[in-house]
C-alpha positions in Angstrom: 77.0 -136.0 157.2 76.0 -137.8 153.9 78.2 -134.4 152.2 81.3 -134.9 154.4 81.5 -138.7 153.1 81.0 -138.0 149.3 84.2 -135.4 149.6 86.7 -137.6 151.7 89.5 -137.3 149.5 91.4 -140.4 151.1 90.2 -143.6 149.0 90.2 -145.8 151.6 88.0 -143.4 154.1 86.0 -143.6 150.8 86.0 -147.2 150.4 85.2 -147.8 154.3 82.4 -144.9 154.0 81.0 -146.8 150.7 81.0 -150.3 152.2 79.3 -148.4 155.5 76.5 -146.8 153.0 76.2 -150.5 151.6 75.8 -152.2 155.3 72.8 -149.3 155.3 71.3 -150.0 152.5 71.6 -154.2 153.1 70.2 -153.8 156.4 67.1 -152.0 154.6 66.2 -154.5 152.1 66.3 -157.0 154.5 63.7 -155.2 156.6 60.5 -157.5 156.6 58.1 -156.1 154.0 55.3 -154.2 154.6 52.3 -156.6 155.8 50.1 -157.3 153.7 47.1 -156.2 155.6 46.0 -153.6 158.3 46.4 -154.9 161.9 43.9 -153.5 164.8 47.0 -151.5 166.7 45.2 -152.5 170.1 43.4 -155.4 170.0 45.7 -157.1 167.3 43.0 -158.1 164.9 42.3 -158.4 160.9 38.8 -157.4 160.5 37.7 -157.3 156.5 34.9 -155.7 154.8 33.9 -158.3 151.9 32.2 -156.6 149.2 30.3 -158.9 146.7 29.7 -157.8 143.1 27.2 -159.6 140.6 29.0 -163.3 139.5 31.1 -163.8 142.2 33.0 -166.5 142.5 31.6 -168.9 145.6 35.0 -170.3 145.4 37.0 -167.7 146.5 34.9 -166.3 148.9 35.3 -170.1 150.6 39.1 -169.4 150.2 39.3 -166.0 152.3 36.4 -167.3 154.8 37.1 -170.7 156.0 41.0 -170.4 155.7 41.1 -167.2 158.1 38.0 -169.3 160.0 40.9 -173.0 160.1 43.5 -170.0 161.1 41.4 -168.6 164.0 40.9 -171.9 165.3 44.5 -172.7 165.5 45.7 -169.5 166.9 42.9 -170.3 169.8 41.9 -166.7 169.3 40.0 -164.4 167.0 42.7 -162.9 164.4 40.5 -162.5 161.7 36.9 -160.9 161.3 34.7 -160.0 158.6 31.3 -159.1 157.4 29.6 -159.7 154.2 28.1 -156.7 152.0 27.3 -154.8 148.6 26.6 -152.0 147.4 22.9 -152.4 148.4 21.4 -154.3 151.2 20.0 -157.5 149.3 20.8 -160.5 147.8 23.7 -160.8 145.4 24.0 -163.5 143.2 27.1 -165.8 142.2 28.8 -167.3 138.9 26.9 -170.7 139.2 23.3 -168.8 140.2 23.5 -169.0 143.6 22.2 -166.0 146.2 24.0 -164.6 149.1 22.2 -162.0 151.6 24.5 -159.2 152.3 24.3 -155.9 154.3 25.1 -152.7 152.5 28.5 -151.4 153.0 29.1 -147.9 153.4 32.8 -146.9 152.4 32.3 -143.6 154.4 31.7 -145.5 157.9 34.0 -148.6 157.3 33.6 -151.3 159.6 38.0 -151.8 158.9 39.9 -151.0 156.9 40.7 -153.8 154.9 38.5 -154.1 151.5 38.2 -156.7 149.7 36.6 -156.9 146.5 35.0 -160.4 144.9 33.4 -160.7 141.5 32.0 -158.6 138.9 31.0 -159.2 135.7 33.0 -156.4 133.7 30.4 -153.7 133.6 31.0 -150.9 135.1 28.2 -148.0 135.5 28.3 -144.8 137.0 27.2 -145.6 140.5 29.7 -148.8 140.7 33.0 -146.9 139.5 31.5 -144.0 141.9 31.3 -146.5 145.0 34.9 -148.5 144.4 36.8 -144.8 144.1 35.2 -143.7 147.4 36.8 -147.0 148.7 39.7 -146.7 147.5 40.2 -143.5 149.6 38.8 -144.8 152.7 40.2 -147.9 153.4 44.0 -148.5 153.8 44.1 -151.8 151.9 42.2 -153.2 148.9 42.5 -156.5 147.8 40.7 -157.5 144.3 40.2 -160.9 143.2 39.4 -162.1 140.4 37.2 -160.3 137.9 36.8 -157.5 140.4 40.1 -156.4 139.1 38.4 -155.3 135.5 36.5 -153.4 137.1 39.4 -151.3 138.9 41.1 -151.0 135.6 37.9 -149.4 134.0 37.4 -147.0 136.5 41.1 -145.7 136.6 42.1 -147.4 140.0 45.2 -149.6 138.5 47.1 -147.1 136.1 50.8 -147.4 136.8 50.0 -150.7 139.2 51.5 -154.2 139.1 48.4 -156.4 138.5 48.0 -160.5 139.2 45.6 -161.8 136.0 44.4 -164.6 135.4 45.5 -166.6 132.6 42.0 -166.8 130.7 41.9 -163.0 130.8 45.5 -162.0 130.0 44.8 -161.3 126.0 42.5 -159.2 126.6 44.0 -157.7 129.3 47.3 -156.3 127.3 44.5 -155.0 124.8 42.4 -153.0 127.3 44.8 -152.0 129.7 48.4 -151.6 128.3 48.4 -148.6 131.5 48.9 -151.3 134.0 52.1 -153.7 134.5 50.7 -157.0 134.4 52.2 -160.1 136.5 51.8 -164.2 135.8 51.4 -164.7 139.1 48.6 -165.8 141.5 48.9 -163.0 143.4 51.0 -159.3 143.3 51.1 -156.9 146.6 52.0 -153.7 145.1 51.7 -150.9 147.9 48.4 -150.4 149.8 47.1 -152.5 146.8 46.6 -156.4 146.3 45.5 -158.4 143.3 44.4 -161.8 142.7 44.2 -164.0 139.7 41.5 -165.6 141.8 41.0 -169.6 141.5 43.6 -171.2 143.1 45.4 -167.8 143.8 43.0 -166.9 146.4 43.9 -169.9 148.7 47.4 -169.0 147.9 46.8 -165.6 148.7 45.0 -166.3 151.9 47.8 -168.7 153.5 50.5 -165.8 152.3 48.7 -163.6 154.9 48.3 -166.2 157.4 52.1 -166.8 157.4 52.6 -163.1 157.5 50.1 -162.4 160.4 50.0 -165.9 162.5 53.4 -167.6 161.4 54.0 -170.1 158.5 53.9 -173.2 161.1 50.1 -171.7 161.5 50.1 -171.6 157.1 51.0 -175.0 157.2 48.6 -176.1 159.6 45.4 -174.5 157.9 47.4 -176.0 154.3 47.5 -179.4 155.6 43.9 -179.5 157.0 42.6 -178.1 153.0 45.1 -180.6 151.8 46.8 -178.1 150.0 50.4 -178.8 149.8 51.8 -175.3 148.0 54.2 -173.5 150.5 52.0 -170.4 152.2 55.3 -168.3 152.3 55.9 -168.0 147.9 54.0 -165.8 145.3 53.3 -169.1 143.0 52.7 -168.7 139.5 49.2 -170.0 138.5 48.8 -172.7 136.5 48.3 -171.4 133.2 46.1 -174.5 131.5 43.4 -176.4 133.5 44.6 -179.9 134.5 42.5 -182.4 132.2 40.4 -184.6 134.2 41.2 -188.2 133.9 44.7 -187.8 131.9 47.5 -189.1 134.0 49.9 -186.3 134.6 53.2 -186.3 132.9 55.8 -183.4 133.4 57.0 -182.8 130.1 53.5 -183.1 128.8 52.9 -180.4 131.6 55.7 -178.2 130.6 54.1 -178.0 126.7 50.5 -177.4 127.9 52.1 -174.5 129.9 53.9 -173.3 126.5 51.0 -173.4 124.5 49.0 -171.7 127.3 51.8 -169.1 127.5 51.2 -168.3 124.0 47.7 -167.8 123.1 48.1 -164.6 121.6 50.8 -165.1 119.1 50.8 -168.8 117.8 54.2 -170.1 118.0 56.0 -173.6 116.5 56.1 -177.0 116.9 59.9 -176.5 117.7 59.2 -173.4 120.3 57.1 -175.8 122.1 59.4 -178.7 121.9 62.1 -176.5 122.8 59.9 -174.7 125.9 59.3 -178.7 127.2 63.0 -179.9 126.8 61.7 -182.6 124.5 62.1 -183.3 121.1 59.2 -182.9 118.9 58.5 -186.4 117.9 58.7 -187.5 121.6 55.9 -184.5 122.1 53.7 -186.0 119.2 53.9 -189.1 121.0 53.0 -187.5 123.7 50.2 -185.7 122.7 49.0 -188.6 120.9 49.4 -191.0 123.9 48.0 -188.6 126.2 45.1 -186.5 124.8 44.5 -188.3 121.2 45.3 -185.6 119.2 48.4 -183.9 117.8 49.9 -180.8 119.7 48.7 -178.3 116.3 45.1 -179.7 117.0 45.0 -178.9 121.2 46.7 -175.4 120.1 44.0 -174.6 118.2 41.7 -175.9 120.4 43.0 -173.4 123.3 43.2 -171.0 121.5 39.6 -171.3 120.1 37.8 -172.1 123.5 39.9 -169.0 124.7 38.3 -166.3 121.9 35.1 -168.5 122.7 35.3 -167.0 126.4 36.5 -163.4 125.1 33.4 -163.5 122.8 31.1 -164.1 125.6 32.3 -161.8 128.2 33.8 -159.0 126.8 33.3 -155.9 124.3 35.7 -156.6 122.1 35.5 -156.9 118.5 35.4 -160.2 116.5 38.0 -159.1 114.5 40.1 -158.3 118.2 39.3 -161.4 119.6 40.7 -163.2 116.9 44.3 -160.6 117.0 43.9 -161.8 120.8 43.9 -165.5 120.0 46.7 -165.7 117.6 44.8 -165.9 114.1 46.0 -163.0 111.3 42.7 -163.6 109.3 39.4 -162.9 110.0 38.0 -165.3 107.5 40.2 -168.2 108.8 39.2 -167.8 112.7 35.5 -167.8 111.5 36.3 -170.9 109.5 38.3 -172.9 112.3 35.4 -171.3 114.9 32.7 -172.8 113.1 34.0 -176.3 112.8 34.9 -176.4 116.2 31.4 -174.6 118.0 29.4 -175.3 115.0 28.4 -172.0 115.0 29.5 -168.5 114.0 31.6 -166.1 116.2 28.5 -163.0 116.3 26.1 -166.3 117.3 28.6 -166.2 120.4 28.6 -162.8 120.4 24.6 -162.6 120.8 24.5 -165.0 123.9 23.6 -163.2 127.0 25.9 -162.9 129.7 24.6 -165.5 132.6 26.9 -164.8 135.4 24.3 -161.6 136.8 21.0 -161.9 138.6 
């Protein structure tokens, strides 16, 4: 059939066949995409295996828990399920030191097929890497949030993959893993795949799948009772700087912070930035000034020292990397501006113990 319309040698049988091929291809995009988690074919329910890793964030295991819980209870029926694990039976311990007593979950006798994957601290040993590529095979989706997603880049899971990071880690995450195709946003469903930035992006992430399982008035519902007022149906892009407690917000004042957050890795101007905000640059001074007592050169450095302060502490990379990472072309000059901002020296930093693992 498909040969018999490429050779019609009238042009307007061609055009009528092309605009029919068109109608096909219309009708195909506008299919509803595929959902974002797996559904029980029978009894019409999303149960979830929760695997927590070492410095987990409590925050977004609230996120996925009560807002399926707040979607339950408006659906008047049981839609979503889970159960709690690790690797090992035991206790696993969060970011802020607090302990949470799991079962062990064994990949090979999955309790659904849904995976998702909280925390980690960036190491990866043998038996870890071993454990999340067993997973991968066995369950039909896998959602990482968070840190978890380093971890699935270090043990090969994301080559080729769109990735959601999070805005504190996306310097170092061009450096370590140019193999992936990495996305602002708070969450990216690529295939059987789904990433989080984590934060904020896992509530946004949970009410997507409540609108895609339940139905968007059922979003709104569990949205309005977490006073959350960002639209359950979008893929939002994260806020890329952390709103300043007790500064009153201003939107062109926003639109610069984003800029500078945007651009941690290679510093830019005065003008960019002024440009980026739709403002000239003596109304941003002002701004800044008015705002957050300083000029906007001083809270660029700033970011951009507090972000190579957090690379430092929880990463491998080098000194001289971190500072590449953060926007400085000299060694000697980021170890002058870090030490008048910490009072210490970037390899002090560099010997402080990671504290997010029991």
């Amino acid at each position: 059939m498909c040969s018999s319309l490429v050779h019609l040698p009238d042009p307007g049988k061609r055009r009528i066949a092309q605009a029919r091929l068109n109608e096909m291809r219309n009708s195909m995009a506008a299919r509803p995409a595929e959902a974002p988690l797996y559904v029980d074919t029978l009894s019409g329910e999303i149960a979830l295996d929760i695997l927590l890793l070492p410095g987990f964030d409590l925050g977004d295991l609230s996120a996925i828990t009560d807002t399926f819980g707040l979607a339950n209870q408006a659906e008047q029926s049981v839609r979503f399920m889970w159960r709690i694990g690790a690797m090992e039976a035991g206790r696993v311990v969060s970011s802020l030191g607090v302990p949470i007593a799991t079962a062990p979950l064994d990949g090979r006798r999955a309790f659904t097929r849904n995976l998702v994957i909280l925390g980690g601290d960036g190491e990866l040993d043998v038996k870890t890497g071993a454990s999340l590529r067993q997973a991968t095979r066995n369950y039909a989706r896998i959602v990482s949030i968070g840190r978890a997603s380093l971890l699935l880049a270090k043990a090969g899971l994301l080559t080729g993959r769109r990735v959601a990071v999070h805005a504190d880690m996306q310097a170092v995450w061009r450096l370590m893993h140019d193999d992936t195709e990495m996305r602002r946003q708070s969450f990216e469903v690529d295939g059987k795949l789904i990433t989080c930035c984590g934060g904020l992006g896992s509530l946004d992430l949970a009410l997507h799948v409540i609108a895609r399982h339940c139905s968007p008035a059922t979003a709104r519902y569990v949205g309005d009772r977490l006073n959350c007022d960002r639209l359950p149906t979008e893929t939002p892009r994260q806020y890329r700087h952390a709103k300043l407690p007790g500064i009153a917000y201003n939107r062109i004042l926003d639109r610069a912070l984003d800029a500078i957050a945007a651009n941690v890795e290679e510093a830019v101007s005065l003008e960019e930035i002024s440009k980026q905000a739709a403002v000239g640059q003596r109304q941003l001074q002002r701004l800044f000034r008015d705002y957050l007592g300083m000029t906007p050169s001083e809270y660029y450095l700033s970011v951009r020292l507090n972000r190579a302060q957090s690379l430092l502490r929880h990463t491998d990379l080098s000194i001289i990397a971190v500072a590449i990472a953060t926007g400085f072309t000299s060694a000697s000059h980021f170890s002058k501006c870090y030490r008048k901002q910490f009072g210490t020296a970037p390899s002090d930093d560099r010997a402080i113990p990671k504290t997010n693992v029991a």
